[in-house]
LOFIZA-140163 format. One record per residue: residue in one letter; residue number from 1; x, y, z of N, C-alpha, C in turn. Coordinates in steps of 0.2 Angstrom, whole numbers. Atoms other than C-alpha are relative to their C-alpha. Example, Ala and Ser with C-alpha at 12.3 -4.5 7.8 and 13.67 -1.06 7.14 Angstrom:
<fimars>
> a;1;4;-6;0;62;-22;39;4;6;0
> s;2;-4;-6;-1;68;-5;36;-4;5;3
</fimars>
This chain:
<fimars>
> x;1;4;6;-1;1126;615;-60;4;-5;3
> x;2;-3;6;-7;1132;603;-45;-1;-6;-6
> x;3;-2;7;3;1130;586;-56;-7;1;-6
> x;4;6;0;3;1117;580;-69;-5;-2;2
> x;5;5;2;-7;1106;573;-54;-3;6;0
> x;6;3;-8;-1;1103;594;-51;-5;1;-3
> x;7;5;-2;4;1099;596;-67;-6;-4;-2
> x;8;5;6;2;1085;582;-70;-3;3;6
> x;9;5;-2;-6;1077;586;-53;-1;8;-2
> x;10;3;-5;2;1077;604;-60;-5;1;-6
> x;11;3;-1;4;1070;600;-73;-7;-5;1
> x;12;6;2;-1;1055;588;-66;-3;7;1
> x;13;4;-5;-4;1052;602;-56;-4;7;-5
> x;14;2;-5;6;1049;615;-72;-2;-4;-5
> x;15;2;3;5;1041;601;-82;-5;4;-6
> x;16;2;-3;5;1030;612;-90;3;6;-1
> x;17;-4;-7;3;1041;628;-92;3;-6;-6
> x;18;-4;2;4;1053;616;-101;-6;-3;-5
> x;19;2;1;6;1039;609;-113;-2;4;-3
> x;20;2;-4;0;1033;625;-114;5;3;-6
> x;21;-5;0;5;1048;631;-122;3;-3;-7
> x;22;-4;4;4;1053;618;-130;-6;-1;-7
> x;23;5;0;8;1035;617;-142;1;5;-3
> x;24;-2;-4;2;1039;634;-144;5;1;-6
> x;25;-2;1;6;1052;632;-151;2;-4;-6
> x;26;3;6;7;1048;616;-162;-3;3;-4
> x;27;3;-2;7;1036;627;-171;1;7;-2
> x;28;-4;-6;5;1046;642;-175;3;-4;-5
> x;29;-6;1;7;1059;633;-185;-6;-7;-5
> x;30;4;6;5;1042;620;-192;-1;4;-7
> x;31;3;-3;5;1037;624;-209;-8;-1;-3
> x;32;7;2;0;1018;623;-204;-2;7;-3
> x;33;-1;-6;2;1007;636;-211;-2;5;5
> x;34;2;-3;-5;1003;650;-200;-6;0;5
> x;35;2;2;-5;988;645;-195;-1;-4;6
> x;36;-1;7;-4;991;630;-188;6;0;5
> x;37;-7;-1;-5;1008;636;-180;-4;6;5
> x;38;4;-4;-6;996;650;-170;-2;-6;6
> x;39;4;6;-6;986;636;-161;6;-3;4
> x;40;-6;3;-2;1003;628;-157;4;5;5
> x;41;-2;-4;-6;1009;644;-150;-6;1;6
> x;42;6;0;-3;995;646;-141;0;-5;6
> x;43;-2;8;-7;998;627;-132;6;2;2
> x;44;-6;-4;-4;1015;635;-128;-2;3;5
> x;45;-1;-8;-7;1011;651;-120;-7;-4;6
> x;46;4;0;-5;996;642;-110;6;-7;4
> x;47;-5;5;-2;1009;628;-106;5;5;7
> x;48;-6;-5;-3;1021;641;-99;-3;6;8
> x;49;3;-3;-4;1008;651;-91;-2;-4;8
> x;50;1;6;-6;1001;636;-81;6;-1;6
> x;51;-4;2;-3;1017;634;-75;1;5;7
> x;52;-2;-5;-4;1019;651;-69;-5;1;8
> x;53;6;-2;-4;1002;651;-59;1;-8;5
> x;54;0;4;-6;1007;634;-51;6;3;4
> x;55;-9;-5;-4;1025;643;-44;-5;6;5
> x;56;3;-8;-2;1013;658;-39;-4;-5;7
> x;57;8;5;-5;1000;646;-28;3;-5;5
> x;58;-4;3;-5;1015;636;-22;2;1;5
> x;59;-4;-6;-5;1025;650;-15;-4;3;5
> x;60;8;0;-7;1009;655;-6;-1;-2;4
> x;61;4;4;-3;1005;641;1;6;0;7
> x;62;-6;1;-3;1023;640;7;0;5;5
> x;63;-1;-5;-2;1024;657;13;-4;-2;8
> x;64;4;0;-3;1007;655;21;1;-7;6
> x;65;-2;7;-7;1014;637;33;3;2;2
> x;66;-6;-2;-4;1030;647;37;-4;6;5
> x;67;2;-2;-5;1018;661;44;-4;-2;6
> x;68;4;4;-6;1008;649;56;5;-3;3
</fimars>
């Protein structure tokens, strides 16, 4: 990592990967009960997911100006 500048600006850039993770692992170590900790994963993996599907459509897009 070049400065903490880098890393801040990387980290906007993957704002939902990074929160993604980060509830994830907030309710592994919670002591909720299982159900309730399901729903919470659930917000994770669709947090993480979303993320991935914006990087897929960006890439795209990107790709798709560079060949015109």
């Amino acid at each position: 990592m070049k400065s903490f500048r880098t890393l801040l600006i990387a980290a906007i850039r993957h704002v939902l990967l990074v929160w993604g993770i980060a509830l994830a692992c907030l309710t592994y170590f919670s002591n909720k009960p299982a159900d309730q900790r399901l729903g919470w994963y659930i917000a994770a993996a669709a947090l993480i997911l979303f993320h991935a599907l914006v990087r897929v459509r960006q890439t795209r897009l990107q790709a798709r100006l560079a060949a015109s």
